[in-house]
N, C-alpha and C positions, 0 to 999 in steps of 0.2 A: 718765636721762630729762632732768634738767637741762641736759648736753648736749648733747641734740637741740633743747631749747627753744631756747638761747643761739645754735646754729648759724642753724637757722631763723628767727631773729630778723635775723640778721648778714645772711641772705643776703639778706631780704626789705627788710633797710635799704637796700642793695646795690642793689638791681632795680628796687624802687618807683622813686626819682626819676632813675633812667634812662625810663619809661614814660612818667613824664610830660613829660620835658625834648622827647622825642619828639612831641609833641602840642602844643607851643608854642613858639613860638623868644621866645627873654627881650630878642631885640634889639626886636625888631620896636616901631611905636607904641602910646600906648595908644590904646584904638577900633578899631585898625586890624584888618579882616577882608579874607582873600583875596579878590579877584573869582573869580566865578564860571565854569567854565569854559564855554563851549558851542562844540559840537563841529560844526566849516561844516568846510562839503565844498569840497574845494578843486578847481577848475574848470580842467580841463585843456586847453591852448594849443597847440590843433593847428595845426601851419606849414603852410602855401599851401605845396603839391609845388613842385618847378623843372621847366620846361619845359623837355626838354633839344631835343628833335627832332622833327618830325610827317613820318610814311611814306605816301603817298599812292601805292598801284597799280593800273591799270585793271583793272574787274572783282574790286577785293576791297577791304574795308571800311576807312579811313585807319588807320592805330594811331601810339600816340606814345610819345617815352622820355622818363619823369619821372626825376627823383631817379633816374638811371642804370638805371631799369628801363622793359621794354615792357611796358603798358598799353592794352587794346581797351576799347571802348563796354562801361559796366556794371561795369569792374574798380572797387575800392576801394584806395587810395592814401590814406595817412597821415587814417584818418575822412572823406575825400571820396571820394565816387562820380563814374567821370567817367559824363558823363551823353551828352555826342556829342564828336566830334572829325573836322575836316573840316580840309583844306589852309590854311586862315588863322586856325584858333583851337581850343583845346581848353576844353570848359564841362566846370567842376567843380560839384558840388552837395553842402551838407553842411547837413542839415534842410533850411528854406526859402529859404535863401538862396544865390545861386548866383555864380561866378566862370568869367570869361573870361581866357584865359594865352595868347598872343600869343607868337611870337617874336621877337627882337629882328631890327630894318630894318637892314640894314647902307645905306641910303639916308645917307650921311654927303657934308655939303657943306663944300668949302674955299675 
C-alpha cells in the first residue's frame, strides 16, 4: 500500500507542473495578457475577366472570349455576370456596380 502511495505521489509530482507550465509561458511580461482574437472574414478579390475577343454574326446574338473562354449575355465569369456584349464593348456587373472591357485599338501613330 505504501507503494502505491509513493508511486502516486511521484507520478503526480511529475504531471502537475507539466499542466501548468502549459497554461503560462514563464518568458512572457509581467501584466502581459494575449489580445483577443476576433474572427473577420476575409474579403475575396475577384479579378476583372480579360477580354480576349467579341464575335459579332448577322442574325445571332454577339458572344465574347474571356479568360480564353466563350461567354453569351447572362453567363457568369469569375463572380461577374456579363450583362450585354455588342461589337465595341462587353458590360460586366458584379452587385451594383458595373464594368466596360473594350478591346484594345491597334490605332497606333508613328
Amino acid at each position: 500500500m505504501d507503494k502505491k502511495i509513493l508511486l502516486a505521489t511521484i507520478v503526480g509530482a511529475i504531471l502537475v507542473p507539466s499542466f501548468c507550465a502549459a497554461e503560462q509561458d514563464p518568458t512572457t511580461p509581467l501584466g502581459w495578457e494575449q489580445p483577443v482574437q476576433t474572427s473577420s472574414t476575409v474579403k475575396r478579390k475577384h479579378r476583372l475577366p480579360t477580354l480576349n475577343s467579341i464575335v459579332c454574326k448577322p442574325d445571332m446574338p454577339c458572344i465574347a472570349i474571356m479568360n480564353n473562354k466563350i461567354v453569351e449575355q447572362g453567363h457568369s465569369l469569375n463572380g461577374y455576370r456579363v450583362a450585354s456584349i455588342n461589337s465595341e464593348y462587353v458590360t460586366l456587373k458584379r452587385g451594383d456596380r458595373d464594368w466596360k472591357l473594350e478591346l484594345f485599338r491597334l490605332n497606333v501613330k508613328q
